[in-house]
Backbone as a printed PyTorch tensor [residue, N CA C, xyz], in Angstrom:
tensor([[[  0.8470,  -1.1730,   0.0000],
         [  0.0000,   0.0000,   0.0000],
         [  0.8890,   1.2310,   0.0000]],

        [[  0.6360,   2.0150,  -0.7480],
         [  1.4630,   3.5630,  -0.5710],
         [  0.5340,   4.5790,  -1.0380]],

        [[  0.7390,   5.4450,  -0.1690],
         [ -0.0860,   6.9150,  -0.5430],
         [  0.2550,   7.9890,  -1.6230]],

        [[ -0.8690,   8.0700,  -2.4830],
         [ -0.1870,   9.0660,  -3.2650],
         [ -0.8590,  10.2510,  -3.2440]],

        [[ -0.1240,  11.5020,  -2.7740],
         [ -0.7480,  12.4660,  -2.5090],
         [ -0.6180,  13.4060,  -3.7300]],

        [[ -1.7980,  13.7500,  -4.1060],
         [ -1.6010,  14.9490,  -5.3820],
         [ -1.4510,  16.2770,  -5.4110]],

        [[ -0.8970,  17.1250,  -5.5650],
         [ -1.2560,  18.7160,  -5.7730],
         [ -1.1720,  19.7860,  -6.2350]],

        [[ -2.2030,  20.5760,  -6.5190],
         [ -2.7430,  21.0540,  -7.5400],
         [ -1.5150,  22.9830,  -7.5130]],

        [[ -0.6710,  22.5470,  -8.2750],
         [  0.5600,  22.9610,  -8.8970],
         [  0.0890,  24.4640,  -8.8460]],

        [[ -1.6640,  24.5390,  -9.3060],
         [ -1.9050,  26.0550,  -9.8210],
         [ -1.8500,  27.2550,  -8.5750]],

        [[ -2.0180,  26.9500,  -7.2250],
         [ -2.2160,  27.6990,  -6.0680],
         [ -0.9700,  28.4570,  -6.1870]],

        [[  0.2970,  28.0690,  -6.2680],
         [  1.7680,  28.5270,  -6.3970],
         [  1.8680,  28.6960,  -4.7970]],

        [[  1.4760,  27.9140,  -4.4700],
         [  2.2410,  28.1300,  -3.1550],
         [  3.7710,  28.0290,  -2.2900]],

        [[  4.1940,  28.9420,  -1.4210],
         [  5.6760,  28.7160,  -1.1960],
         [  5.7370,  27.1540,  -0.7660]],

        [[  6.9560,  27.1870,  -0.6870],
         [  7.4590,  25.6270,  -0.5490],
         [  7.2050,  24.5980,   0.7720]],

        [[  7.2380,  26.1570,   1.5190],
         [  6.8770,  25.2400,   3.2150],
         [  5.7190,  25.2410,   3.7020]],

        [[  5.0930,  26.2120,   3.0910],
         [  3.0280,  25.5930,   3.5550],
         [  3.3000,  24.6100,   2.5680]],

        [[  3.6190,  24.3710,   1.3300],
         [  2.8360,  23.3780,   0.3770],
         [  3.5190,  21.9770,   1.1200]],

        [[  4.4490,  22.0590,   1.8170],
         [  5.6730,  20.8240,   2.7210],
         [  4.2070,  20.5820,   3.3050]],

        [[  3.8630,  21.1690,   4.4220],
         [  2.4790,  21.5000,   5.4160],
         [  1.4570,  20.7890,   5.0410]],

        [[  1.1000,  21.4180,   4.3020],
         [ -0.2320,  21.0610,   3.6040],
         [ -0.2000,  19.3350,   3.3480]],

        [[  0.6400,  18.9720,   2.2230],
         [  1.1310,  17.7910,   2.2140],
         [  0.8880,  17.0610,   3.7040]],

        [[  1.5600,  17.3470,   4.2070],
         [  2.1080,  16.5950,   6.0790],
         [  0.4840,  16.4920,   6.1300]],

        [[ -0.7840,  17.2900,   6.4700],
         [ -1.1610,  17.3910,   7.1280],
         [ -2.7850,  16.3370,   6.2070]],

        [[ -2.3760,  16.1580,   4.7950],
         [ -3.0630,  15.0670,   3.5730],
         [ -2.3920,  13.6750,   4.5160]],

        [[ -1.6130,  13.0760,   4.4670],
         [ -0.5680,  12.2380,   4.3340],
         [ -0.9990,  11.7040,   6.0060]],

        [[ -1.5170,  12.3410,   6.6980],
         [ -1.4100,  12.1650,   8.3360],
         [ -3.5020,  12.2230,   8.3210]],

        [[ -3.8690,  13.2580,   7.7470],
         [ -5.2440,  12.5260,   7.6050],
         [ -5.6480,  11.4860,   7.0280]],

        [[ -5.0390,  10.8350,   5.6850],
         [ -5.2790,  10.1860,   5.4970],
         [ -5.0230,   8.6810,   6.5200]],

        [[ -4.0960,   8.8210,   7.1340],
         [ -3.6500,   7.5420,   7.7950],
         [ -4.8160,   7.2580,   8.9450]],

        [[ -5.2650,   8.6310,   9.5660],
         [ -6.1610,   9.2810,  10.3840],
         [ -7.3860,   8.0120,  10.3910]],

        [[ -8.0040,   8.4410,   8.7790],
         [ -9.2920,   7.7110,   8.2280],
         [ -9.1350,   6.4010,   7.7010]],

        [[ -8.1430,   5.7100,   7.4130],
         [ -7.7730,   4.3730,   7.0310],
         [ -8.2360,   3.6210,   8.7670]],

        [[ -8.8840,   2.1680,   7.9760],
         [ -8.9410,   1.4130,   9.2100],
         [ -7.6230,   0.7990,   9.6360]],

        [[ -8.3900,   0.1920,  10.8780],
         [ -7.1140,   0.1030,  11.4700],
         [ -5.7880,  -1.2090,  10.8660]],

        [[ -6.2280,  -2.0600,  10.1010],
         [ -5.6560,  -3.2300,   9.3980],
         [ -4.5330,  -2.0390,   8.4450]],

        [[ -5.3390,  -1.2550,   7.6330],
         [ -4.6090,  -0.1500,   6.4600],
         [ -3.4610,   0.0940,   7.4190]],

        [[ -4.0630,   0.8930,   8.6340],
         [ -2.6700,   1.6330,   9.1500],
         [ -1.8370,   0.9190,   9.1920]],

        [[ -2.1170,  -0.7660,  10.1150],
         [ -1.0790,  -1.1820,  10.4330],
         [ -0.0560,  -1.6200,   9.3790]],

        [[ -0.4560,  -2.4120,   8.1530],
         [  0.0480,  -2.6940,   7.1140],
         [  0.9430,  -1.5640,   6.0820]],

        [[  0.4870,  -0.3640,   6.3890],
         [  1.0370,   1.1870,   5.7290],
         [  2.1830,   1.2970,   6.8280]],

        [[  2.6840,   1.3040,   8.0510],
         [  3.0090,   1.1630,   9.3340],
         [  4.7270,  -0.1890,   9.0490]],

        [[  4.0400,  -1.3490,   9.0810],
         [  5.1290,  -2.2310,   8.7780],
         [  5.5480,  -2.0350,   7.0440]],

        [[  4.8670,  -1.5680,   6.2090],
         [  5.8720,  -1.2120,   5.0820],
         [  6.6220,  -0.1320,   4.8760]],

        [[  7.0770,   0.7750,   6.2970],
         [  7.6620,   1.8340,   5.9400],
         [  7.0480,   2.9280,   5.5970]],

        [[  5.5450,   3.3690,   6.1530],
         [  5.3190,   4.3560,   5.3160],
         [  5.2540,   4.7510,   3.9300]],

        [[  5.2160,   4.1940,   3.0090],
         [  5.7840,   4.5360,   1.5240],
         [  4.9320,   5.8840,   1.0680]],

        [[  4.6830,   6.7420,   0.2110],
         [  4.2290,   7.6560,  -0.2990],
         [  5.0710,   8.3110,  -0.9900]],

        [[  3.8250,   8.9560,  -2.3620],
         [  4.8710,   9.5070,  -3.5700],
         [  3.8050,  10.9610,  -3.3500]],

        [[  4.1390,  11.8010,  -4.1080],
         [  3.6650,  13.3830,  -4.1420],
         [  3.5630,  13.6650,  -5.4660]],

        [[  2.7130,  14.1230,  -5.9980],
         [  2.5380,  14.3360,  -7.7000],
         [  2.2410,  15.5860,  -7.6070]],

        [[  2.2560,  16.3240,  -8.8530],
         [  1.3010,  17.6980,  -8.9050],
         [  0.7890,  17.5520, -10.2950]],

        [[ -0.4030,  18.0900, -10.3450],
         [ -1.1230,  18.4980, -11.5830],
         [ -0.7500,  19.9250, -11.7070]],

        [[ -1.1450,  20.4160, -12.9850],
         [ -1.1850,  21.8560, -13.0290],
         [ -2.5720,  22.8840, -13.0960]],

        [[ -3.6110,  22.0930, -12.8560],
         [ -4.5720,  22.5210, -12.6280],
         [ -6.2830,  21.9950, -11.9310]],

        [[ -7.1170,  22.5340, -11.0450],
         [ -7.9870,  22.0380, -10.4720],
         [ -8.5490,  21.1430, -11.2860]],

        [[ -8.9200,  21.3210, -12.2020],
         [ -9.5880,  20.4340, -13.5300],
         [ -8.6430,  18.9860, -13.3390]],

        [[ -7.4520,  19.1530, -13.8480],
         [ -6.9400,  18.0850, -13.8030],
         [ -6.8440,  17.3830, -12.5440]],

        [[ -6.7570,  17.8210, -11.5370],
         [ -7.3420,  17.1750, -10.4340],
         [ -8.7020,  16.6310,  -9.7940]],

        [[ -9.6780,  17.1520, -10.1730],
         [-10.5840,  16.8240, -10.2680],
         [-11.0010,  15.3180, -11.4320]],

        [[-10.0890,  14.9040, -12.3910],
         [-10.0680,  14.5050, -13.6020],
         [ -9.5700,  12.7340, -12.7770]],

        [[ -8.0230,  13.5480, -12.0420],
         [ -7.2940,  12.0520, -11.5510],
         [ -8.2000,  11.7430, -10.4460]],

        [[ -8.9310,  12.8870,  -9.8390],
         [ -9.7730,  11.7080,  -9.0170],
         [-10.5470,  10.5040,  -9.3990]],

        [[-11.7520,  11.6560, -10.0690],
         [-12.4550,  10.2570, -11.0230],
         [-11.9890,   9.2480, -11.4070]],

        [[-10.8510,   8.9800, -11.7760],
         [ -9.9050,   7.8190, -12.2890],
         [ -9.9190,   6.9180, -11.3910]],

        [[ -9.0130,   7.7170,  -9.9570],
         [ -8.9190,   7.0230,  -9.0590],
         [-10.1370,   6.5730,  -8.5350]],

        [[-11.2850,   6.6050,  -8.2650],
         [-12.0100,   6.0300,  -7.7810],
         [-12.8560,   4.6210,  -8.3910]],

        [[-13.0320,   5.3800, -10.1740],
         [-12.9470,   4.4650, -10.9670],
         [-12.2200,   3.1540, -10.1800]],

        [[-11.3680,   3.5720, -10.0950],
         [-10.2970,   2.0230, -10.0710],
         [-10.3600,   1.3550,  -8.7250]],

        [[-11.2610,   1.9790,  -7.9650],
         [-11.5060,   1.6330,  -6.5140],
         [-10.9710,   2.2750,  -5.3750]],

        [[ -9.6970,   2.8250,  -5.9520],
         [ -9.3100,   3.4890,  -4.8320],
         [ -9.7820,   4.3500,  -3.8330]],

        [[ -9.3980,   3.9360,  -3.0090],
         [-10.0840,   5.2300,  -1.7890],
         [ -9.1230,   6.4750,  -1.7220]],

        [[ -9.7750,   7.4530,  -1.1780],
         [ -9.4430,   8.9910,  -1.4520],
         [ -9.6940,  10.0340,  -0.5750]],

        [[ -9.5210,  11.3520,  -0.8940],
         [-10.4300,  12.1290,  -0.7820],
         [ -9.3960,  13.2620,  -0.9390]],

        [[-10.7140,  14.7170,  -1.0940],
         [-10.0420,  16.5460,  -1.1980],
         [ -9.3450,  16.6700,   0.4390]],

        [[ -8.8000,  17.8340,  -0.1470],
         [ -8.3990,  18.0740,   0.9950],
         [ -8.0170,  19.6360,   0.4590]],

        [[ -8.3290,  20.6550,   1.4680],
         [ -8.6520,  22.0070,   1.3700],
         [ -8.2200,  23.0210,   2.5220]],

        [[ -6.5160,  23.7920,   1.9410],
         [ -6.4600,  24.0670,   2.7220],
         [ -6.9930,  25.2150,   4.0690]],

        [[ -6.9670,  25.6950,   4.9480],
         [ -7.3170,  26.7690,   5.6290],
         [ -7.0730,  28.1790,   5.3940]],

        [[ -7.9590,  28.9930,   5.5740],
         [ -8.0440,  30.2900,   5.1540],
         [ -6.8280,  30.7560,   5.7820]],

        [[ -6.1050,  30.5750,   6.5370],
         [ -5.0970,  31.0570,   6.8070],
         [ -3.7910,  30.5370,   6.3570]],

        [[ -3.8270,  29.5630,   5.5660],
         [ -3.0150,  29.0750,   5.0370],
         [ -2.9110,  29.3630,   3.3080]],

        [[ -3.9730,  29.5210,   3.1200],
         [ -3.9740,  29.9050,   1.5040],
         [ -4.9310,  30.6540,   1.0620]],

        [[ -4.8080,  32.1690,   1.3050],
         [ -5.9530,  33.5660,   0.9200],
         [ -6.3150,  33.2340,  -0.4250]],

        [[ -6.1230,  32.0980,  -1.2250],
         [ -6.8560,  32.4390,  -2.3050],
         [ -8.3890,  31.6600,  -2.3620]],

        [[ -9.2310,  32.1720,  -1.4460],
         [-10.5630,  31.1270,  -1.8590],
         [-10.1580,  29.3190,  -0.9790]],

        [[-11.6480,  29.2770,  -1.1890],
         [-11.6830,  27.8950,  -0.8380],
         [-11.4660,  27.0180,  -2.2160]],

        [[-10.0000,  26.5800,  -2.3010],
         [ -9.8730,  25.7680,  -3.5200],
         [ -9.3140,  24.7510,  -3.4080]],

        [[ -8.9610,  23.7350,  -4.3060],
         [ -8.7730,  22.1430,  -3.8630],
         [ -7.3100,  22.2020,  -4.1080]],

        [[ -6.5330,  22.1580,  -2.7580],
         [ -5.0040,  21.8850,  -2.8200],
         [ -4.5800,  20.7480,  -3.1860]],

        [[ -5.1600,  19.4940,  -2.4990],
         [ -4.7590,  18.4400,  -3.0570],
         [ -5.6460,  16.9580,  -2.7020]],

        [[ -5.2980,  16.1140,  -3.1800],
         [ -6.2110,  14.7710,  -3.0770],
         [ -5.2660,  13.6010,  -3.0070]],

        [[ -5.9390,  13.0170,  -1.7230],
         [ -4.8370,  11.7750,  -1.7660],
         [ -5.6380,  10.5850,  -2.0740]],

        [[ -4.4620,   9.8570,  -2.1340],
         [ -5.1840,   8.8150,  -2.8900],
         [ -4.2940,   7.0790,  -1.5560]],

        [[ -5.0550,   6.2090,  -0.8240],
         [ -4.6270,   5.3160,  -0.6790],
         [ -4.4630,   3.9360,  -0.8050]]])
């Protein structure tokens, strides 16, 4: 099992909220996985990769895919204090 967290390239965000943001996908997701997922995500090391799209569309696009294919998921949106531009979709993980 490995997490792949996506994100959406277009926000331009600096490097260490988008570090953040990430951390905080990557740690919910483990959050909402049952407990068998964690443990098995847990004894393989953690694994996870980080992608970016370059736009909401296209993120919105790899979700559908991903779910298509069964995978479990979900948005993830960061906080108004973390990103003044609007409520928009930073990123989507995928486990």
């Amino acid at each position: 099992m490995k997490q792949a967290i996506v994100v959406n390239n277009a926000l331009k965000l600096p490097k260490g909220k988008l570090a953040a943001q990430v951390a905080h996908a990557a740690v919910g997701a483990f959050l909402e996985a049952d407990e068998p997922a964690q443990t098995a995500w847990l004894e393989e090391g953690m694994p996870k990769v980080v992608l970016k799209v370059e736009t909401e569309e296209d993120l919105l696009h790899l979700q559908a895919r991903a779910e298509g294919f069964g995978a479990r998921g979900g948005r993830f949106h960061p906080t108004s204090s973390t990103c003044k531009r609007g409520r928009r979709r930073l990123v989507y993980r995928i486990v």
